[in-house]
Backbone of each chain as ProteinMPNN parsed JSONL, in Angstrom:
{"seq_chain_A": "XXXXXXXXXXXXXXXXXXXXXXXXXXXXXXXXXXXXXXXXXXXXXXXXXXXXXXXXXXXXXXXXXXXXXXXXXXXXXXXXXXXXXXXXXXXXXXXXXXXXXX", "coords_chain_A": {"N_chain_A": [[-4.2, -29.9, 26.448], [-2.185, -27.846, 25.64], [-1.582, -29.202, 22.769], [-4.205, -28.948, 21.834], [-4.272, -26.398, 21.669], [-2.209, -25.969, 19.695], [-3.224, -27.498, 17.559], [-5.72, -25.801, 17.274], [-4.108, -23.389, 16.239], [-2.731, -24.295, 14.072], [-4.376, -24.896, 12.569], [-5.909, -24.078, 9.127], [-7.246, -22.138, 8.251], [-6.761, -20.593, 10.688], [-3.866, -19.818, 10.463], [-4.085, -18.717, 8.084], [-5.664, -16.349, 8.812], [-3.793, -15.055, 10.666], [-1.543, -14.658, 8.884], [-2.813, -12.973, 7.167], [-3.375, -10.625, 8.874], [-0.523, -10.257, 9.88], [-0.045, -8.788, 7.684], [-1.871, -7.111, 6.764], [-0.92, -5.486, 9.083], [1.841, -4.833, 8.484], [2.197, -3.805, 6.066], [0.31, -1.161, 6.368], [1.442, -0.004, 8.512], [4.149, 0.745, 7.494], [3.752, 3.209, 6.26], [3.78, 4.436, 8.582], [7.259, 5.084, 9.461], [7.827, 6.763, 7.443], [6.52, 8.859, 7.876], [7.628, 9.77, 10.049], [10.117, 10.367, 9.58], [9.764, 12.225, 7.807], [8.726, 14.112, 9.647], [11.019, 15.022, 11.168], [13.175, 15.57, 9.323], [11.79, 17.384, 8.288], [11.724, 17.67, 5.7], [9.938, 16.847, 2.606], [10.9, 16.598, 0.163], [11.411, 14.864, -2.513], [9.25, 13.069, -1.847], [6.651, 11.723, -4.006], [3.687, 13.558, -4.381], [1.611, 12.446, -5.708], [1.558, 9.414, -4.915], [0.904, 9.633, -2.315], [-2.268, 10.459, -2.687], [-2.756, 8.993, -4.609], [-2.756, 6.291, -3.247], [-3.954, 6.939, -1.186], [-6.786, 7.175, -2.254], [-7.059, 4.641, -2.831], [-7.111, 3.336, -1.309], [-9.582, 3.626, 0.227], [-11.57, 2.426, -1.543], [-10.757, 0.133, -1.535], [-11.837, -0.204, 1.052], [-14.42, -0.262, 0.727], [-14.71, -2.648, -1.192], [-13.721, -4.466, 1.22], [-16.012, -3.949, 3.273], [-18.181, -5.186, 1.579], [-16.885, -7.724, 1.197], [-17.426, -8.825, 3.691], [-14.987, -8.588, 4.929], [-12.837, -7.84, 7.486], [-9.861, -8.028, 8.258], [-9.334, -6.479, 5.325], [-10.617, -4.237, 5.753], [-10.225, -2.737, 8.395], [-7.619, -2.612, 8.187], [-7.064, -0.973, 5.617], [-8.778, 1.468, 6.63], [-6.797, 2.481, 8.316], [-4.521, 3.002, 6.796], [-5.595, 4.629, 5.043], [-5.675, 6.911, 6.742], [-3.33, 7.376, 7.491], [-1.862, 8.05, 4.745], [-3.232, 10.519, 4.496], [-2.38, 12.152, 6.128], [0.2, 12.117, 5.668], [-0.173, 13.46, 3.378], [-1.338, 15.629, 3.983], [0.838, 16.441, 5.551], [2.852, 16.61, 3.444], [2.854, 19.078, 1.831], [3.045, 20.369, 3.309], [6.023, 20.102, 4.148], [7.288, 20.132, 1.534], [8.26, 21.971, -0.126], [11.347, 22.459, -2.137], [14.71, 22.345, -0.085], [16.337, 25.576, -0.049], [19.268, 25.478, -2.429], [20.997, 27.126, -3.51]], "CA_chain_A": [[-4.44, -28.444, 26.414], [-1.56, -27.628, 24.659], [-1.723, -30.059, 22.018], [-5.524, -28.439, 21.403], [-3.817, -24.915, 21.396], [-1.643, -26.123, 18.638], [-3.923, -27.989, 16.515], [-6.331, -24.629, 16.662], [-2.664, -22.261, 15.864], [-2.47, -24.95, 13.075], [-5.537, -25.14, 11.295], [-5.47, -23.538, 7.919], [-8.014, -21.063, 8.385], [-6.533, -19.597, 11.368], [-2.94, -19.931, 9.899], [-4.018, -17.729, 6.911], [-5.846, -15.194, 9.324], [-2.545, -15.032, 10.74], [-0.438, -14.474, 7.847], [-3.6, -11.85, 6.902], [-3.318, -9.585, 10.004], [0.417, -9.347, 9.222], [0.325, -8.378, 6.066], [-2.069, -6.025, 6.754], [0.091, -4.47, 10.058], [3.378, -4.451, 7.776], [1.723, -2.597, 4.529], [-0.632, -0.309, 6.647], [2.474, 0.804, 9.552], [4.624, 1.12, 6.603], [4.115, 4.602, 6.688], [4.837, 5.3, 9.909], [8.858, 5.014, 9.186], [8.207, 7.897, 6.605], [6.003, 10.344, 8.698], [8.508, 9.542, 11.71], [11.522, 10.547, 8.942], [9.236, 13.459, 7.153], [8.212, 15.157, 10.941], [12.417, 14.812, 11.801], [13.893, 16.237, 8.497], [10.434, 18.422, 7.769], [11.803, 17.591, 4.101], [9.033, 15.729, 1.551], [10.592, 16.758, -1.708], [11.534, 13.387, -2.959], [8.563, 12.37, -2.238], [5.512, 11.646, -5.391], [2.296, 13.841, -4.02], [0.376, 11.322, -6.413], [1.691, 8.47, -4.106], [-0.045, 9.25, -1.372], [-3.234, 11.052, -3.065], [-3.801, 7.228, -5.4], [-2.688, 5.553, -2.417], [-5.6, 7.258, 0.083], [-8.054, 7.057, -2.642], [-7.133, 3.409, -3.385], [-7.688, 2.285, -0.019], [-10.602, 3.745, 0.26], [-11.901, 1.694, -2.435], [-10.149, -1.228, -0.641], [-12.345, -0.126, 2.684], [-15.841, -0.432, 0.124], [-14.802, -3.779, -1.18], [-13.95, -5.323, 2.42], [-17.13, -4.358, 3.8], [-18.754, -6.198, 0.794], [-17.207, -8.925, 1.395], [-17.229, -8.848, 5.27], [-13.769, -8.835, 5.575], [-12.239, -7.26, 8.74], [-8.598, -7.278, 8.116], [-9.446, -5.449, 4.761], [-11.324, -3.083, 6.251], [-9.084, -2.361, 8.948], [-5.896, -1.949, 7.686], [-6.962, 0.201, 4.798], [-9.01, 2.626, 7.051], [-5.897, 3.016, 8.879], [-3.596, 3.327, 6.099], [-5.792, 6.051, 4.374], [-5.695, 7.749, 7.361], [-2.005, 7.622, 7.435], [-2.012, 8.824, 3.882], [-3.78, 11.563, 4.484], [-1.763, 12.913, 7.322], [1.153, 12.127, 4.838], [-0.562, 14.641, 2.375], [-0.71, 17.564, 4.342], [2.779, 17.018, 5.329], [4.062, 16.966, 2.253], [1.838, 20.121, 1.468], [3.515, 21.711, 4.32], [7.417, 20.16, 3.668], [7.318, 19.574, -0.141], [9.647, 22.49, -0.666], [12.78, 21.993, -1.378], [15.752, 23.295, 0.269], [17.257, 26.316, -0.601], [20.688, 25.257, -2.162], [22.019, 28.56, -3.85]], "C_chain_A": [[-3.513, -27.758, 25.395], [-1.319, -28.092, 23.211], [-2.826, -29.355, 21.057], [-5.121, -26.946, 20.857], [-2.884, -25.044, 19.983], [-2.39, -26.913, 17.361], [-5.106, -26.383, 15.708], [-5.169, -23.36, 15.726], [-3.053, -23.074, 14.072], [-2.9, -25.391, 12.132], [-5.235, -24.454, 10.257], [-6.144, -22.224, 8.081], [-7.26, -20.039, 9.363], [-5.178, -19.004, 11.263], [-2.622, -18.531, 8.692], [-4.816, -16.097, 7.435], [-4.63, -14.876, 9.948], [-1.731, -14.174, 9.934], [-1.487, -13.158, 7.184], [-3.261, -10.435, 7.783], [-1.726, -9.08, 10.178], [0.711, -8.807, 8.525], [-0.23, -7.066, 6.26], [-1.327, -4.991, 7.864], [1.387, -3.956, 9.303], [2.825, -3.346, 6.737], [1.076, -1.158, 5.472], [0.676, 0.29, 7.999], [3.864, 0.952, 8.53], [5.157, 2.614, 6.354], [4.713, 5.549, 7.826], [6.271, 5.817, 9.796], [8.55, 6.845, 8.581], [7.093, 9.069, 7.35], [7.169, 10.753, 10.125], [9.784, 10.651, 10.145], [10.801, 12.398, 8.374], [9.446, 14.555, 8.47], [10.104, 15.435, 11.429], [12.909, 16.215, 10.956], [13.026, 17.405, 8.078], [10.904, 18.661, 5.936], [11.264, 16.459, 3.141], [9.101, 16.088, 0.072], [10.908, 15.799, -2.645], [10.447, 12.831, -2.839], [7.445, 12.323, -3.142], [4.441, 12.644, -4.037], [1.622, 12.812, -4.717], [0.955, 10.009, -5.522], [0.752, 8.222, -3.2], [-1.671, 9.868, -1.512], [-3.739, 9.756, -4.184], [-3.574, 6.811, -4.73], [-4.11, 5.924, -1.717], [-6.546, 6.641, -0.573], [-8.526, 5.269, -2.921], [-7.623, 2.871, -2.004], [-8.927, 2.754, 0.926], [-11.358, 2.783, -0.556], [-11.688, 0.058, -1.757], [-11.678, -1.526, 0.636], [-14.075, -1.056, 1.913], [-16.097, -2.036, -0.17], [-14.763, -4.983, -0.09], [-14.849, -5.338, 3.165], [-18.264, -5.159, 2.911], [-18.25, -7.617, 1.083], [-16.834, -9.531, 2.959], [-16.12, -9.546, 5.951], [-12.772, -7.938, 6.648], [-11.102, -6.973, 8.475], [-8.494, -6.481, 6.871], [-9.784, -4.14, 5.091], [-10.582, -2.161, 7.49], [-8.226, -1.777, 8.567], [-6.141, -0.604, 6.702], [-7.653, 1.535, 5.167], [-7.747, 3.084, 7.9], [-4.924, 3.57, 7.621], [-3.974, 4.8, 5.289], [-5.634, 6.992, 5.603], [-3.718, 8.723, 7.641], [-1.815, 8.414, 6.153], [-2.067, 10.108, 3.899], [-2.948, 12.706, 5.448], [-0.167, 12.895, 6.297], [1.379, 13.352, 3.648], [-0.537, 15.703, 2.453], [0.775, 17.442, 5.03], [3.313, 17.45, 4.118], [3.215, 18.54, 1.351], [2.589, 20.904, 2.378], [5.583, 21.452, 4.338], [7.566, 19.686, 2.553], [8.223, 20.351, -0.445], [10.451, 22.275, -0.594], [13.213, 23.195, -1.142], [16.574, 23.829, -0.105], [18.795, 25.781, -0.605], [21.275, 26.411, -2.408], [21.237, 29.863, -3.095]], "O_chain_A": [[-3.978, -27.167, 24.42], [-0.819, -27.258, 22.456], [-2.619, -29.156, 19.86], [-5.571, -26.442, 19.828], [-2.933, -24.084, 19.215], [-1.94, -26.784, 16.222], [-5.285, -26.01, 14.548], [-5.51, -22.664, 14.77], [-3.535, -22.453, 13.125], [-2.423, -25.997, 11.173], [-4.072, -24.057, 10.313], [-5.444, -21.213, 8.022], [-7.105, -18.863, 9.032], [-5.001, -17.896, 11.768], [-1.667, -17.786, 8.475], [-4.703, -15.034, 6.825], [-4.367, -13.822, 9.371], [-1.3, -13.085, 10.313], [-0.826, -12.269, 6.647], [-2.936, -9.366, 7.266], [-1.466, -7.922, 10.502], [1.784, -8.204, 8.539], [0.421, -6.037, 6.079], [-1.162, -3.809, 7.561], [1.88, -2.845, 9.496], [3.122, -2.151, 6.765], [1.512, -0.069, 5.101], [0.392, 1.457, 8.268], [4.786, 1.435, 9.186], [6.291, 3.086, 6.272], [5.439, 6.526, 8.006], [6.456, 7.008, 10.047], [8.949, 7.864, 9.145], [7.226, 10.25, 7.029], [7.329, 11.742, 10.84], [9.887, 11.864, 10.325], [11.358, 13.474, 8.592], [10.128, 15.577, 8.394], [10.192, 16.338, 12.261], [13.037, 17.36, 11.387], [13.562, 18.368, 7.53], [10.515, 19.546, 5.174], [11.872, 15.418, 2.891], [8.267, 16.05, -0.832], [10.55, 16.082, -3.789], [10.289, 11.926, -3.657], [7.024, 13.474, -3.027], [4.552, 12.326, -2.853], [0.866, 12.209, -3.956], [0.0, 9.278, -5.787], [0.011, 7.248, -3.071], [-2.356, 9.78, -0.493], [-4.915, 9.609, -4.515], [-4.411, 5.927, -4.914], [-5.135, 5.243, -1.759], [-7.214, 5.753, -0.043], [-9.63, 4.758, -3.112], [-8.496, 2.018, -1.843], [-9.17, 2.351, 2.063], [-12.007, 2.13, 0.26], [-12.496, -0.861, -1.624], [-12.271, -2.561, 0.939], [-14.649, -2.043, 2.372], [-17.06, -2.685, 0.238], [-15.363, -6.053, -0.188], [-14.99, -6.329, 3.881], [-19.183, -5.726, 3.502], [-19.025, -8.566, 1.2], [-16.108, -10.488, 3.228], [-16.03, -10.404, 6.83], [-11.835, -7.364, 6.092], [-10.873, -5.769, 8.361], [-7.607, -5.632, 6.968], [-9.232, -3.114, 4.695], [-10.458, -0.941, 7.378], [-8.031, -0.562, 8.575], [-5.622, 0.498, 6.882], [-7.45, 2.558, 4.514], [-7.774, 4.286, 8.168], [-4.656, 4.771, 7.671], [-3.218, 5.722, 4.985], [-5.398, 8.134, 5.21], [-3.239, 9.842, 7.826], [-1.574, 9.6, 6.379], [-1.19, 10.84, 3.441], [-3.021, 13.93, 5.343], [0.51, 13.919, 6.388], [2.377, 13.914, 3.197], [-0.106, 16.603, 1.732], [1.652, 18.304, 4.974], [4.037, 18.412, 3.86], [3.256, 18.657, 0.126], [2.742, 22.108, 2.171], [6.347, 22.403, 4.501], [8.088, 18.571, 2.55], [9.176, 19.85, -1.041], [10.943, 21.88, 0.463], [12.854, 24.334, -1.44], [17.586, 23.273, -0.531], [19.498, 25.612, 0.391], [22.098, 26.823, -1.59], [21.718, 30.994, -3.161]]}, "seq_chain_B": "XXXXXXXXXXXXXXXXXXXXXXXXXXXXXXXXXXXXXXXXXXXXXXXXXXXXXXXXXXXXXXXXXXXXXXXXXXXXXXXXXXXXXXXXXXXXXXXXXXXXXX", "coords_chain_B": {"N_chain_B": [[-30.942, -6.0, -24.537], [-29.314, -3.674, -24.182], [-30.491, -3.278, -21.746], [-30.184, -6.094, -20.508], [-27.089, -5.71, -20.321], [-26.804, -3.746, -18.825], [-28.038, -4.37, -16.578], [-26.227, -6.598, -15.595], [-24.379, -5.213, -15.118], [-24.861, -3.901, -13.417], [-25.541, -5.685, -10.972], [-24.986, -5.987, -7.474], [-22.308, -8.02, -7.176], [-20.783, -7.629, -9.59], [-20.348, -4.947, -9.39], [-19.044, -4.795, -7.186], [-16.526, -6.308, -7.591], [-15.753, -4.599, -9.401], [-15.394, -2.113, -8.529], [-13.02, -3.408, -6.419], [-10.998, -4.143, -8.142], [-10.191, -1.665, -9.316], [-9.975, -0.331, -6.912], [-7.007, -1.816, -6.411], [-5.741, -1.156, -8.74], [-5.38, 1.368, -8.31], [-3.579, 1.824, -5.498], [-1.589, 0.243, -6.141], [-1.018, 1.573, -8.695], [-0.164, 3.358, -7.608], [2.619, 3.741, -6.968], [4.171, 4.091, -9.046], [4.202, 7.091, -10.14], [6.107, 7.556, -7.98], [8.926, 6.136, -8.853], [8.876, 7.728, -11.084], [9.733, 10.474, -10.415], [11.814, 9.804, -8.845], [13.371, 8.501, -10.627], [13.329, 10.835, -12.33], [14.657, 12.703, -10.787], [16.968, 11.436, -9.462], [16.983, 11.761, -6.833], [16.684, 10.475, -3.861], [16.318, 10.934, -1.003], [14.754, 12.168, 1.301], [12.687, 9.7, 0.961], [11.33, 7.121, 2.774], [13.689, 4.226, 3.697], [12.473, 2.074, 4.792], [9.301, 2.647, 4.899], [9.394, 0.899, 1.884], [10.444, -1.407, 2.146], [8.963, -2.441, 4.336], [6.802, -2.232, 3.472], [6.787, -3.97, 1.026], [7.069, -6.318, 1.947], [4.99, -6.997, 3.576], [3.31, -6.836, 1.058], [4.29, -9.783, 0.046], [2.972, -11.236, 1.978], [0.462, -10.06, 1.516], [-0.012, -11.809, -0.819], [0.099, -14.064, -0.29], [-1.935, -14.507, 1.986], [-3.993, -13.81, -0.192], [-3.829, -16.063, -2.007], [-4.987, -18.075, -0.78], [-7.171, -17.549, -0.49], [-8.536, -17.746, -2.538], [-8.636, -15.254, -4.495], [-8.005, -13.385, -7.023], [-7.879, -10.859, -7.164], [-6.406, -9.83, -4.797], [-3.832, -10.92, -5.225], [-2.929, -10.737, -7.449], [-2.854, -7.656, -7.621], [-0.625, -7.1, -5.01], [1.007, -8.518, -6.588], [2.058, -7.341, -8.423], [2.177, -4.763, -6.626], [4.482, -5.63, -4.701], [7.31, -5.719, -6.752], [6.931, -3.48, -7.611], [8.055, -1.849, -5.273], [10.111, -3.343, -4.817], [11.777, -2.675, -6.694], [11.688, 0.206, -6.105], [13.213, 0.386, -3.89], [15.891, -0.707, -4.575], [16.158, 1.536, -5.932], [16.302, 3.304, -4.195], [18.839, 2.496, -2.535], [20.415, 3.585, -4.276], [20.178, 6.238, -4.769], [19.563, 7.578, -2.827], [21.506, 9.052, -1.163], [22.147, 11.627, -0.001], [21.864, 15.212, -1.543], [24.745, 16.902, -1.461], [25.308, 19.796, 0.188], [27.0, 22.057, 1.632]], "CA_chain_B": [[-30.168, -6.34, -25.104], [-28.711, -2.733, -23.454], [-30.805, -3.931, -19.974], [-29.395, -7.131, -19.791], [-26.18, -5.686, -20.227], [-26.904, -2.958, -17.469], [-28.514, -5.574, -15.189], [-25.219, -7.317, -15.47], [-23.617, -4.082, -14.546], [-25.145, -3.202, -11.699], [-25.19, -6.666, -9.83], [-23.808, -6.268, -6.529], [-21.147, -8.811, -7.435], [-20.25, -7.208, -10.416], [-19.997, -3.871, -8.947], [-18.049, -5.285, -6.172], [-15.541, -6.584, -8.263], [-14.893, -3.196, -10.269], [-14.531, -1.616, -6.929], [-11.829, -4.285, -6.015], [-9.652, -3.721, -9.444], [-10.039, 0.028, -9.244], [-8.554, -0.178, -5.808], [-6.154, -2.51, -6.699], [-5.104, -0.442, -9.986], [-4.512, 2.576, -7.849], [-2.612, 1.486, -4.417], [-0.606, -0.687, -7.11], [0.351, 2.174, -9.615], [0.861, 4.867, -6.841], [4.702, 3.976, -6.791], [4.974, 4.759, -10.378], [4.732, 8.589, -9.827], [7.064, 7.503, -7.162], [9.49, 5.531, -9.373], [9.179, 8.173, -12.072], [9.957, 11.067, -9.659], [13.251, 9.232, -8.518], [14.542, 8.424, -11.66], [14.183, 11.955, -12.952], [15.567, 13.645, -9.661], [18.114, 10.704, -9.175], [17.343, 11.969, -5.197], [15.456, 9.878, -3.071], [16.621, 11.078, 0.152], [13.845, 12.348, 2.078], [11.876, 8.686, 1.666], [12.118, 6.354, 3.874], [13.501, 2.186, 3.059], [11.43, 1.132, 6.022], [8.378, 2.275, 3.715], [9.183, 0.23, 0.831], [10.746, -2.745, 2.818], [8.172, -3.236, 5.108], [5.603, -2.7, 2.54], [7.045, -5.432, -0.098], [7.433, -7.782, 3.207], [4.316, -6.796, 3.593], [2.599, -7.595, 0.321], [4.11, -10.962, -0.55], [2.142, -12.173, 2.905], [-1.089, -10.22, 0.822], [-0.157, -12.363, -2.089], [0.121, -15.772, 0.48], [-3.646, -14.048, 1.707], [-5.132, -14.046, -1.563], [-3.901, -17.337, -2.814], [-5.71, -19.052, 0.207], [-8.638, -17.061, -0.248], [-8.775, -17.757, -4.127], [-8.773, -13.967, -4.37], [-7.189, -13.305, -7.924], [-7.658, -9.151, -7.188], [-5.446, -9.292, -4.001], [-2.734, -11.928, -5.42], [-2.294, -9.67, -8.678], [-2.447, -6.268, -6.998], [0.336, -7.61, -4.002], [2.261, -9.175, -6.924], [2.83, -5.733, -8.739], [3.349, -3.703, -5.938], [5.874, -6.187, -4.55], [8.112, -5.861, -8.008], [7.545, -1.699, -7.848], [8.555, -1.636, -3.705], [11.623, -4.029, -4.945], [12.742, -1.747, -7.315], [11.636, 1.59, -5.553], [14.368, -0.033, -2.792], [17.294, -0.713, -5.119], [16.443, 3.09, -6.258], [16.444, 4.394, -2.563], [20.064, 2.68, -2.48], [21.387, 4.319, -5.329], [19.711, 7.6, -5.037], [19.42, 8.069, -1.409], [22.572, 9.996, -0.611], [21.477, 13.022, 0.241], [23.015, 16.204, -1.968], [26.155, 18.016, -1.243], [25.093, 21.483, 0.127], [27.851, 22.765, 1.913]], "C_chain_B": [[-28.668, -5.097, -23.94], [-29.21, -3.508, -21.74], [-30.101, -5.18, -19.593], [-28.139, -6.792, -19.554], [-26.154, -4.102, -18.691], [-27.148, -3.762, -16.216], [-27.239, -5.738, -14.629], [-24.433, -6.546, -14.226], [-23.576, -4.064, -13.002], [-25.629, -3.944, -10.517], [-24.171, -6.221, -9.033], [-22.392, -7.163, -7.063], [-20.27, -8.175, -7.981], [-19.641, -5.79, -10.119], [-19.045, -3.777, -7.788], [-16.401, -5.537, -6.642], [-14.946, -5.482, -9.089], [-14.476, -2.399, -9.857], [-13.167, -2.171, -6.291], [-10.826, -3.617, -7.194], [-9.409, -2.395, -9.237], [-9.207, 0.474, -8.261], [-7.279, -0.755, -5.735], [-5.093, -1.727, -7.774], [-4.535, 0.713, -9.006], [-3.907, 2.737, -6.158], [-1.631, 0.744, -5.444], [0.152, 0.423, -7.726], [0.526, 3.392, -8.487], [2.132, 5.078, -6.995], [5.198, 3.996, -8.217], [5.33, 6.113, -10.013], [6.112, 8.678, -9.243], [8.242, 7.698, -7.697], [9.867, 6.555, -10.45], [10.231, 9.388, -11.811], [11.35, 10.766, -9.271], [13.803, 9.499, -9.57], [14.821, 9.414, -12.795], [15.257, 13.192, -12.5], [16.672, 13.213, -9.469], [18.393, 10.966, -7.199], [16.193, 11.281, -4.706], [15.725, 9.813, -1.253], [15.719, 11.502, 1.234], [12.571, 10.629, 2.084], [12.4, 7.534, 2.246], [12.569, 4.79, 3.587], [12.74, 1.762, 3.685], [9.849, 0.882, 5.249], [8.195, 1.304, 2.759], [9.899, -0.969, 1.482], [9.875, -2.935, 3.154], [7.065, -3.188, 4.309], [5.25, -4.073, 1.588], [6.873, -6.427, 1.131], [6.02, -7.995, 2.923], [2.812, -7.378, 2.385], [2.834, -8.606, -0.059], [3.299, -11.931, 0.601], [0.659, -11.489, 2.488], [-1.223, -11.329, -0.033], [-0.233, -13.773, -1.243], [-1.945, -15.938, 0.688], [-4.636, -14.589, 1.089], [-5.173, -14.959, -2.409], [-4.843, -17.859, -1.807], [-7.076, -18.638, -0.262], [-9.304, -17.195, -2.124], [-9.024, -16.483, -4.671], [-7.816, -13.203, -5.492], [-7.432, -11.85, -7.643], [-6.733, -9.053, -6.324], [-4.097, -10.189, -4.712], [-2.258, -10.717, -6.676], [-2.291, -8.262, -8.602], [-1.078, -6.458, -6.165], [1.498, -7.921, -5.112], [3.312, -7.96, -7.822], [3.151, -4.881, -8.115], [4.546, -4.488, -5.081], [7.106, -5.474, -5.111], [8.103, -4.112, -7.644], [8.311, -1.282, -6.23], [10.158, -2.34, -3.913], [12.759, -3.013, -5.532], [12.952, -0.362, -6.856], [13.278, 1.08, -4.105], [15.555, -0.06, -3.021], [17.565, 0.5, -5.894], [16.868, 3.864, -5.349], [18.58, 4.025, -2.469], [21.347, 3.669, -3.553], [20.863, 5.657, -5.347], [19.618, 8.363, -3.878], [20.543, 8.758, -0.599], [22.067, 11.398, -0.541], [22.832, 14.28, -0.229], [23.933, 16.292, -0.91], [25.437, 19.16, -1.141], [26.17, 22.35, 0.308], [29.062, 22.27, 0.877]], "O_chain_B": [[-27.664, -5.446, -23.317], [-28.496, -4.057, -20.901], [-29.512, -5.31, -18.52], [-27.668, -7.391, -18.587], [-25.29, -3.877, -17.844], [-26.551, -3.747, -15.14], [-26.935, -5.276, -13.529], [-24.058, -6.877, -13.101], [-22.834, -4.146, -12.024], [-26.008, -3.454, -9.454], [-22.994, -6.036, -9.342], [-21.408, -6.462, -7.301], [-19.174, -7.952, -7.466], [-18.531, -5.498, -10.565], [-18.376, -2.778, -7.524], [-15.384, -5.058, -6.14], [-13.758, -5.479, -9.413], [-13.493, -1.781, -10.266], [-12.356, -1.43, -5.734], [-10.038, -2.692, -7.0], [-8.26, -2.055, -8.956], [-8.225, 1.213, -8.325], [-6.433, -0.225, -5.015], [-3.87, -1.718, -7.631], [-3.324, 0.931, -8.951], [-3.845, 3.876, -5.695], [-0.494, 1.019, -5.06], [1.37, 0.564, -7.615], [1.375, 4.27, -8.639], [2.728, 6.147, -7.125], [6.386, 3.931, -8.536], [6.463, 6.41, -9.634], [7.026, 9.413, -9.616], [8.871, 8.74, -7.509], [11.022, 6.479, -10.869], [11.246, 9.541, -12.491], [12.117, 11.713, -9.442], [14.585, 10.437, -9.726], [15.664, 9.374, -13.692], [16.026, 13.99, -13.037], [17.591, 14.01, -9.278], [19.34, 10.627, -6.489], [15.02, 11.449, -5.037], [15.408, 8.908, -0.48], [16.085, 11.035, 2.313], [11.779, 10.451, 3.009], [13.545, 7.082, 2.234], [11.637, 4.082, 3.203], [12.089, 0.854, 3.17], [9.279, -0.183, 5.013], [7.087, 0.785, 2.625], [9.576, -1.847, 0.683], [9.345, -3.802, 2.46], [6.279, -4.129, 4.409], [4.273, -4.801, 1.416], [6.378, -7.51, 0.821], [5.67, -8.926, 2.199], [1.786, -7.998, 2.666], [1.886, -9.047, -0.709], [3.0, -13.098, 0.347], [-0.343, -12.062, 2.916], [-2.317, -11.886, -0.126], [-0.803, -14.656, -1.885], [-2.804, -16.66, 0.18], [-5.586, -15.326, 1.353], [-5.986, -15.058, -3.328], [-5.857, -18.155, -2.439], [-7.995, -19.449, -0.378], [-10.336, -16.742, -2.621], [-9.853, -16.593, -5.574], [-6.927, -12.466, -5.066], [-6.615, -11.437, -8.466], [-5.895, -8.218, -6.664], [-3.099, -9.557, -4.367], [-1.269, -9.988, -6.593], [-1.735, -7.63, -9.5], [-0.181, -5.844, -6.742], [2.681, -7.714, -4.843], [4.523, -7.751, -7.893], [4.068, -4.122, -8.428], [5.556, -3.831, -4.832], [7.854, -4.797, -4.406], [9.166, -3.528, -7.432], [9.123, -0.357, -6.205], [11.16, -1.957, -3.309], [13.892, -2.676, -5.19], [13.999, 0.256, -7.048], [14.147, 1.873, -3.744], [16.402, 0.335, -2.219], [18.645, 0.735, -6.436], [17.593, 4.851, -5.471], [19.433, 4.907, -2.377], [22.49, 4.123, -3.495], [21.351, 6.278, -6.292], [19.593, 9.593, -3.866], [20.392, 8.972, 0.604], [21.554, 11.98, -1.496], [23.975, 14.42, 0.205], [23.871, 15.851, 0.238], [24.914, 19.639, -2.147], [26.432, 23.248, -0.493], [30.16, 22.827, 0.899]]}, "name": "protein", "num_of_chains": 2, "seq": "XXXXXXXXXXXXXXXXXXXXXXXXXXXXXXXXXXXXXXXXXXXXXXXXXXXXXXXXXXXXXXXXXXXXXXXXXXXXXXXXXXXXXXXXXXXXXXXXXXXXXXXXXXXXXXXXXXXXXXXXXXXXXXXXXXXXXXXXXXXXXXXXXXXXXXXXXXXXXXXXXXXXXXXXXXXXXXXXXXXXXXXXXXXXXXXXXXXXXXXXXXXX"}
């Protein structure tokens, strides 16, 4: 039983879905850190607006090509990540100013 | 002579694939703006390292991905934003002090 559980862990295929589904959780919760840090300090003037405005649009593009090629963790991750984006965008639309120093 | 070369065009495949680069080109150069943005402010205090750490972590297990999958659009998108998340990181250390107000 166990033996069987490790030969399936250990196949290649399921090995590289694996190493897929992290990749896409690490890149696509990525943002989190910086909406968690943006919503704290309510300060996004360091950060690019074109970051997350070619980021959204890119992973949109991402979303078109993974349902072509009926790939799930593409498709996934990058509808989450634009969504993150996007929520990234009107933050920084709403803390982009900077702070009065003088 | 034009039709065959439209045909070409407008194969699914082909159109698939220009969709892939396109998204690839722009989740890849987003972190220029980024990168450019830093190194004319010299402040990178409002973004977050967790972003660009867990992202780079993040894409060299796209670039593991897209070797398995023979997938030369994700391996050479993953391998440039790696290199700009590396350096956007050793910018956050040197730039990330947050002014002097008081």
């Amino acid at each position: 039983m166990l033996i069987l559980l490790l030969r399936q862990i250990l196949n290649p295929d399921t090995l590289v879905s694996i190493v897929g589904v992290l990749a896409a959780i690490l890149t696509t919760s990525s943002f989190l850190p910086q909406m968690i840090k943006a919503y704290r300090t309510k300060s996004m003037h360091d950060v690019s607006r074109y970051l997350m405005s070619m980021f959204a649009t890119g992973t949109v593009l991402w979303m078109v090509y993974g349902i072509y090629k009926s790939d799930l963790v593409i498709v996934g991750a990058n509808a989450i990540a634009t969504v993150f984006n996007v929520v990234l965008l009107f933050m920084k639309f709403s803390y982009g100013k900077p702070t009065k120093v003088a």
